[in-house]
C-alpha positions as CSV (number, residue, x, y, z in Angstrom):
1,X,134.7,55.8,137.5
2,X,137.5,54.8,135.7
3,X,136.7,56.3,132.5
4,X,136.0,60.0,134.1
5,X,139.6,59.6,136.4
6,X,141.0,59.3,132.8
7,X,140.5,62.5,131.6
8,X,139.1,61.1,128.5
9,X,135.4,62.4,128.5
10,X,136.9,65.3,131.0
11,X,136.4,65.7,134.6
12,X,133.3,67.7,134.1
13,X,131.3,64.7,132.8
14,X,128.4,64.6,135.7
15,X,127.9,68.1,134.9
16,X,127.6,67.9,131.3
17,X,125.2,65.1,131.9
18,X,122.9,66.8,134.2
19,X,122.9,69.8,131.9
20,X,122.0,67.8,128.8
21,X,119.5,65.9,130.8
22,X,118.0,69.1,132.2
23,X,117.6,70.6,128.0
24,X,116.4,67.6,126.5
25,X,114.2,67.1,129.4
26,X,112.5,70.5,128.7
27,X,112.5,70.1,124.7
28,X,110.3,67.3,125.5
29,X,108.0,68.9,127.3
30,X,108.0,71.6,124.9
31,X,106.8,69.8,122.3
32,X,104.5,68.1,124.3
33,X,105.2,64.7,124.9
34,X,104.9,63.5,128.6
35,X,105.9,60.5,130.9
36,X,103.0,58.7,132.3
37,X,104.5,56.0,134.0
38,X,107.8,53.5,134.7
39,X,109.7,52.2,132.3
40,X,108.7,48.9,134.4
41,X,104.9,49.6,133.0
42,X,106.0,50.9,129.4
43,X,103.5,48.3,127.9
44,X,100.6,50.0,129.9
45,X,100.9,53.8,128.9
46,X,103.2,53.3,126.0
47,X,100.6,54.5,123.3
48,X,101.4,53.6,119.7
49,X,99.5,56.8,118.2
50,X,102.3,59.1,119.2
51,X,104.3,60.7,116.5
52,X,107.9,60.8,117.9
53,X,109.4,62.4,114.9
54,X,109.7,66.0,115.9
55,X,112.0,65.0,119.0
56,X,113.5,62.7,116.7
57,X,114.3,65.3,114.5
58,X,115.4,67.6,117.4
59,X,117.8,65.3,118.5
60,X,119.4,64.5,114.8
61,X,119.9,68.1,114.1
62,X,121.3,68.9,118.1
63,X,123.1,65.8,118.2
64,X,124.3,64.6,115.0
65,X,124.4,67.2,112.3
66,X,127.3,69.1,113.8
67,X,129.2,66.1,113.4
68,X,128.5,64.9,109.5
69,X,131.3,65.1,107.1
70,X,130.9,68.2,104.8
């Protein structure tokens, strides 16, 4: 779109995004966490019991740390 034709994000955007998708993808399932269903059905396999901290954590120290003021 627009926004890649700019050069902003760079021209390699699509491939960034399938790479990222691809890791995080695979750090899920690492630690174990698994998609049973559509987003469309979230309210039927969604289960409340499950600790989403460690990917939490994963993604605020791959994501977020690297870019915190000293």
């Amino acid at each position: 779109g627009e926004v890649a034709e700019s050069g902003i994000i760079g021209e390699d955007i699509q491939e960034r995004l399938d790479a990222s998708r691809e890791t995080w993808q695979a750090k899920i399932e690492e630690l174990g966490y698994e998609e049973t269903g559509e987003f469309a059905d979230f309210d039927q396999w969604y289960d409340e019991s499950t600790d989403y901290r460690p990917i939490a954590q994963a993604l605020l120290e791959e994501t977020m740390l690297e870019h915190r003021p000293g």
